[in-house]
C-alpha positions in Angstrom: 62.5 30.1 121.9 63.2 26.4 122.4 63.9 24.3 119.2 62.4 21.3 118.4 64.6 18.4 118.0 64.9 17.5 114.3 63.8 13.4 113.6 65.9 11.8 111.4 64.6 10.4 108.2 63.1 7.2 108.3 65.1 4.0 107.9 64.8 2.3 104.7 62.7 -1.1 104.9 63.6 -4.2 103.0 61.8 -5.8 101.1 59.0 -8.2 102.4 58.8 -11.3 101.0 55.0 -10.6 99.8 56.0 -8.0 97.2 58.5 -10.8 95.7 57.2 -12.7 92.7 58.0 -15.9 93.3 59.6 -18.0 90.6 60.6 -21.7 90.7 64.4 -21.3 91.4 63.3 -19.5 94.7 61.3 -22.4 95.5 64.2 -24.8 95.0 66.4 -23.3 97.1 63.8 -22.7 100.3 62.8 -26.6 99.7 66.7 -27.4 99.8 67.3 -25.9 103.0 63.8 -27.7 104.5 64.6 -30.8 103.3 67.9 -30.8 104.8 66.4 -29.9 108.1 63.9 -33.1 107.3 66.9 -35.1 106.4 68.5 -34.6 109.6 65.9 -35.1 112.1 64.3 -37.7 110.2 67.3 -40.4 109.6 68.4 -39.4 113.6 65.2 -40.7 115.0 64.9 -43.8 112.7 67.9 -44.7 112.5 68.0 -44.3 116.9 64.7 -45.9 116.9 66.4 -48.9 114.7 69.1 -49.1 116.8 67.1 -49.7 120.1 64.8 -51.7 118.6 67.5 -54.0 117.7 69.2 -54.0 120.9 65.8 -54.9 122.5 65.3 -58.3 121.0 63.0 -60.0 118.0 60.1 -59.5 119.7 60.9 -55.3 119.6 62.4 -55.4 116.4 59.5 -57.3 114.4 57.1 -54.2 115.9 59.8 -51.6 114.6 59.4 -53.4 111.5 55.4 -53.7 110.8 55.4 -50.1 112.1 57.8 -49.0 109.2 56.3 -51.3 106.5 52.8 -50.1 107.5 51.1 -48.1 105.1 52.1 -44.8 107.7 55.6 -45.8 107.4 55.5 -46.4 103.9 54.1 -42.8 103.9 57.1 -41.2 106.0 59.8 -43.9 104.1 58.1 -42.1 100.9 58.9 -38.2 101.9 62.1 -39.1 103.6 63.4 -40.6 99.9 61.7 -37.6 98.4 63.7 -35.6 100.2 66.9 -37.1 100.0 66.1 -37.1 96.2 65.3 -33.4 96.4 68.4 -32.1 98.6 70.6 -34.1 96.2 69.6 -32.2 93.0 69.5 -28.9 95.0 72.9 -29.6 96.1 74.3 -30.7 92.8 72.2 -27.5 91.5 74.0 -25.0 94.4 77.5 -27.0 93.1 77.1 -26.1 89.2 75.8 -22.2 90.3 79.2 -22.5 92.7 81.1 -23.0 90.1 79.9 -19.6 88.5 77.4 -21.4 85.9 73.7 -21.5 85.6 73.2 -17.9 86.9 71.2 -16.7 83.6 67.4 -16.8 84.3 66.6 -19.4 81.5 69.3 -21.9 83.0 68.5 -21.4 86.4 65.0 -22.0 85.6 65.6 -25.3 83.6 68.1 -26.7 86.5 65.5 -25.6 89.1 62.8 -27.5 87.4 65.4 -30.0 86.4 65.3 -31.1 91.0 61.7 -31.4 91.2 61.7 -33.6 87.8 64.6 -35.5 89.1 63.3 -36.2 92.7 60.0 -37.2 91.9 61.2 -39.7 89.2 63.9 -40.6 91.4 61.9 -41.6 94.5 59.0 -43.0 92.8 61.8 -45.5 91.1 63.1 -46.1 94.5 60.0 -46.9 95.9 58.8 -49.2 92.8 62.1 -51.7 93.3 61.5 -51.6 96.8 57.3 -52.5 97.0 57.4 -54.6 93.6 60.5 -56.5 94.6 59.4 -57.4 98.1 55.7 -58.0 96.7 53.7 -55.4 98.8 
């Protein structure tokens, strides 16, 4: 009589993200790592577009300019800032939890909370000083 080949158990799974609860500190650390990817692309391109725009002449430079002071650029300039803001607090907050603080749930919480407090005050201050003072 032949035998049947015995199937090994069944692997363990992770867990899926779906059966997480999500809570703010996992938030802060996903938007970290996006807005660095944001960060990156984002000051390449201007900062290449600025670059050849410059080297082009006035005429090329003054439509680099009313693109980026247009109310679209304004819009990108806005979540750019934000983002810098953003990745700045998560990086301080990634620094402190380095340091083997802030790991309690109540802390973490505050500090999380603490990066989306700072980066929206943060870039809406940035981008006051920068419309009121040029009188947009």
């Amino acid at each position: 009589m032949a035998s049947r080949p015995i199937a090994p158990p069944p692997r363990p799974l992770s867990p899926h993200l779906t059966i997480w609860k999500w809570r703010v500190h996992m938030a802060v650390s996903i938007v970290h790592r996006v807005t660095g990817h944001a960060l990156a692309f984002g000051a390449v391109v201007i900062f290449a577009w600025w670059l050849a725009a410059l080297a082009s002449g006035p005429t090329y430079y003054r439509l680099f300019q009313d693109i980026v002071f247009s109310p679209l650029g304004v819009v990108v300039g806005f979540g750019l800032t934000w983002s810098m803001f953003q990745h700045m607090g998560g990086g301080i907050r990634h620094f402190i939890m380095d340091s083997g603080e802030g790991f309690d749930l109540l802390t973490s919480r505050r500090m999380a909370l603490a990066t989306f407090a700072f980066s929206a005050i943060a870039t809406l201050a940035f981008w006051a000083f920068i419309l009121l003072g040029r009188g947009y």
